[in-house]
C-alpha positions in Angstrom: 0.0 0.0 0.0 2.9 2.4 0.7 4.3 1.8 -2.8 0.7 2.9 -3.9 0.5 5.6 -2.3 4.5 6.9 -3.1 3.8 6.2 -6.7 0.3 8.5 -5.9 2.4 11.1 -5.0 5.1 10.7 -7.8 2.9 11.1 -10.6 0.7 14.0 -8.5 4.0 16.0 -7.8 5.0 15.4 -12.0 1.7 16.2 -13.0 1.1 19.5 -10.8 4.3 20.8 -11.8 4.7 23.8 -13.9 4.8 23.4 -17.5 7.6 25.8 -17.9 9.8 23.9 -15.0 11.6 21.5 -17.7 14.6 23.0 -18.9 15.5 22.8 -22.5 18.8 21.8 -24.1 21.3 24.5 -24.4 21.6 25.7 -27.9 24.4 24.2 -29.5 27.4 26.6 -30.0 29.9 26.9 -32.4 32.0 29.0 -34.3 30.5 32.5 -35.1 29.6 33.1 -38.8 29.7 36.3 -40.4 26.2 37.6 -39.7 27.2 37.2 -35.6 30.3 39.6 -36.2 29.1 41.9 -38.5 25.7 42.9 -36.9 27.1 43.1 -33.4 30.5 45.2 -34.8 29.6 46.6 -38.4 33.0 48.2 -38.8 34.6 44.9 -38.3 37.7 43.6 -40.8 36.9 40.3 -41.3 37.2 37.5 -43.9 35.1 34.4 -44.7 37.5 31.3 -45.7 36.7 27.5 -45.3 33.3 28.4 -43.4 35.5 30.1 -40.8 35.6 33.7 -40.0 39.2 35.2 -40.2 39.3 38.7 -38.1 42.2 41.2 -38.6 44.8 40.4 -36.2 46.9 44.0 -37.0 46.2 45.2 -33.3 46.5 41.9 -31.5 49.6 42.0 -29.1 50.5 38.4 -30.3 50.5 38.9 -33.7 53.5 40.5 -35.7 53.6 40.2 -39.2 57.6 40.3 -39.2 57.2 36.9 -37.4 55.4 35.3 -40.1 56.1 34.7 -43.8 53.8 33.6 -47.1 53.3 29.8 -47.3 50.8 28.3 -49.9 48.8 30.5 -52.0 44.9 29.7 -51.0 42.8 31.8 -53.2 41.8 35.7 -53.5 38.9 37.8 -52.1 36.2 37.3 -54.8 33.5 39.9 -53.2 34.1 42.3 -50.5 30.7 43.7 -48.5 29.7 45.2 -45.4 26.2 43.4 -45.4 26.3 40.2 -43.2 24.1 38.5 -45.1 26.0 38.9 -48.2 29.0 36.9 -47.3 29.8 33.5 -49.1 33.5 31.8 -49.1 36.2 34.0 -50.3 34.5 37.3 -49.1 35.8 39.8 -46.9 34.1 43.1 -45.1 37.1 44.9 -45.9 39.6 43.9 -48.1 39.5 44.6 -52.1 38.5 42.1 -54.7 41.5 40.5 -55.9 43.8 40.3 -52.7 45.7 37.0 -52.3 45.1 34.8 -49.1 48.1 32.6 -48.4 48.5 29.9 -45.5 51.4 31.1 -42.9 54.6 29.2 -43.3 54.6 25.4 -41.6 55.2 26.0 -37.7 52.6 28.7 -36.8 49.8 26.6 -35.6 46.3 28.1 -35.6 45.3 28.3 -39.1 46.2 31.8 -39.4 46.4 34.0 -42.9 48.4 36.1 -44.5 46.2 39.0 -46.9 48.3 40.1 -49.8 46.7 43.8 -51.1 49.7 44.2 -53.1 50.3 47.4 -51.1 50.8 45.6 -47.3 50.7 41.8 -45.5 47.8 41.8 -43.0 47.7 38.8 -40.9 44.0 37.1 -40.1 43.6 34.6 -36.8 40.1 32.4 -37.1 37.3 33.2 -35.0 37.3 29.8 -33.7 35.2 28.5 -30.5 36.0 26.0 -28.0 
């Protein structure tokens, strides 16, 4: 009769609970795409590469260009846009049509790039999470 009466109170205790009580799964995260860097910092220099975002790492204390030199030649910018929604791969916010992205020399983990404008080297780190 106990067992009853626990599994009574069980199911009344599940049943009278609020609706809004179960938690939902967390959203999954991962990397941030264009449209998350672009609407939250318009003026933002980034790239779009390999369906990662690259971000100009000019200003970045750990980044010196003089450390870094041109490895394999990956592509050029095909569009350049300040509209989120109009990035696709090879398309950067501000960097002119036509500007080579190379790979940095072997040795420099971290996937980072080297923009050639044909005036100035700018090196891009990916916006990567986790």
């Amino acid at each position: 009769m106990k067992i009853i009466q626990a599994s009574f109170i069980c199911v009344l205790f599940t049943a009278c609970a609020p609706q809004n009580a179960v938690e939902e799964a967390p959203e999954e995260t991962g990397n941030p795409e264009p449209v998350d860097i672009l609407e939250s910092s318009p003026e933002a220099d980034i790239l779009y590469y390999n369906r990662i975002v690259y971000s100009n790492a000019t200003d970045l204390e750990h980044y010196d260009i003089d450390d870094y030199e041109k490895g394999e030649l990956l592509g050029e910018i095909k569009n350049t846009s300040a509209d989120p929604h109009d990035f696709d791969e090879w398309t950067a916010s501000v960097l002119p049509e036509g500007t080579e992205l190379y790979a940095a020399e072997e040795g420099h983990p971290g996937g980072v790039i080297i923009a050639d404008t044909g005036e100035e080297e700018i090196l891009y780190h990916p916006l990567i999470e986790g």
